[in-house]
C-alpha positions as CSV (number, residue, x, y, z in Angstrom):
1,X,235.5,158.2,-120.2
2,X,234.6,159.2,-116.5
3,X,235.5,155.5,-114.6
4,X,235.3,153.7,-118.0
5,X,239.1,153.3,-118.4
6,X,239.4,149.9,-117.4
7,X,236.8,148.5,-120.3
8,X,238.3,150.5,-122.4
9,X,242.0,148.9,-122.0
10,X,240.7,145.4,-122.1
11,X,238.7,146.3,-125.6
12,X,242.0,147.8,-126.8
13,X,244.1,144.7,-125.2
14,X,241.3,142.2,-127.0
15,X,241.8,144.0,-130.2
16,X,245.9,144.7,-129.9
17,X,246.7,141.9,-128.6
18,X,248.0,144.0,-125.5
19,X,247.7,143.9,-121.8
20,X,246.0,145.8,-119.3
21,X,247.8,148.1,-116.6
22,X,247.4,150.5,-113.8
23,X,248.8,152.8,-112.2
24,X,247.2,153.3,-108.6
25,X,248.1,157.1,-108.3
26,X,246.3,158.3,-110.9
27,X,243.5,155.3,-110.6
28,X,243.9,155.2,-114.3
29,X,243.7,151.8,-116.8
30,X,245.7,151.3,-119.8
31,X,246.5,148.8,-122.5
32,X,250.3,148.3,-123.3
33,X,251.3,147.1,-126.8
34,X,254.9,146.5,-126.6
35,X,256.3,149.8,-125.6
36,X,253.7,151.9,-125.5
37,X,250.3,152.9,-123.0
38,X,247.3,153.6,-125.0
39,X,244.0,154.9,-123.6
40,X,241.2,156.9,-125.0
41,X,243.1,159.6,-125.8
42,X,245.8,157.3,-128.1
43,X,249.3,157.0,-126.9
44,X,249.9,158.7,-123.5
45,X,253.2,157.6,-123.1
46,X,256.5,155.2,-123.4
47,X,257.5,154.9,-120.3
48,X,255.5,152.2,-117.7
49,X,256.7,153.8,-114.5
50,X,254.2,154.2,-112.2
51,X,251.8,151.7,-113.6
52,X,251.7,148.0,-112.8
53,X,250.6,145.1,-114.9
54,X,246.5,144.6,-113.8
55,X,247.2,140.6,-113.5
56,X,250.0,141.5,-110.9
57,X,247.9,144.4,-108.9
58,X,246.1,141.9,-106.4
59,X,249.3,140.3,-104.9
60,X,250.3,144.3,-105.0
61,X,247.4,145.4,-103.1
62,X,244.5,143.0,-102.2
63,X,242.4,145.5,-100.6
64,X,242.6,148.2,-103.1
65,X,242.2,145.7,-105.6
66,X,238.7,144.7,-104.2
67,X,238.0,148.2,-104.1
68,X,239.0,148.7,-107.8
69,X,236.5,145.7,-108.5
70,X,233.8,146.8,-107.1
71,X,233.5,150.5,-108.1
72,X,235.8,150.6,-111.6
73,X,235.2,147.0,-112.6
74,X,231.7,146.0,-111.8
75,X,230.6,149.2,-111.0
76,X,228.5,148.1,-108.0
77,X,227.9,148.3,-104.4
78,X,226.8,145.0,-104.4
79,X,230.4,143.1,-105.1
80,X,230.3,141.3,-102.1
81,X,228.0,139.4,-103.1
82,X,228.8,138.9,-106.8
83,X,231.9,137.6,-105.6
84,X,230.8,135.4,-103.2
85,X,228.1,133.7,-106.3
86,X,231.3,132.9,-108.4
């Protein structure tokens, strides 16, 4: 999906009914549906270590977060800016 993880996971959670996670060593989204992690691929794995719910990753890491934002999320250099309009 080259950078495309993180729609992907909120598609997934949307049609699931799932949430989205990260893990922040492999910069990688996924959607968890009661046990499992599912990405592009299907079911990666069963086990959430290493990955941290997406709504929680901000108080985690605020700067990283921003980061995230602005090159996985928006895909922008302009962020700054589209934050500071909302």
């Amino acid at each position: 999906m080259n950078g495309y993880c993180y729609h992907f996971a909120v598609m997934l959670s949307d049609m699931l009914g799932g949430e989205v996670w990260y893990n922040p060593i492999d910069n990688h989204f996924v959607c968890k549906v009661g046990d499992d992690l599912y990405d592009a691929k299907g079911i990666i794995q069963t086990n959430t270590s290493g990955y941290i719910r997406w709504s929680d990753y901000k108080e985690e890491d605020s700067l990283h977060f921003a980061r995230i934002m602005r090159d996985c999320v928006y895909k922008c250099k302009d962020f700054q800016k589209i934050a500071e309009e909302k």
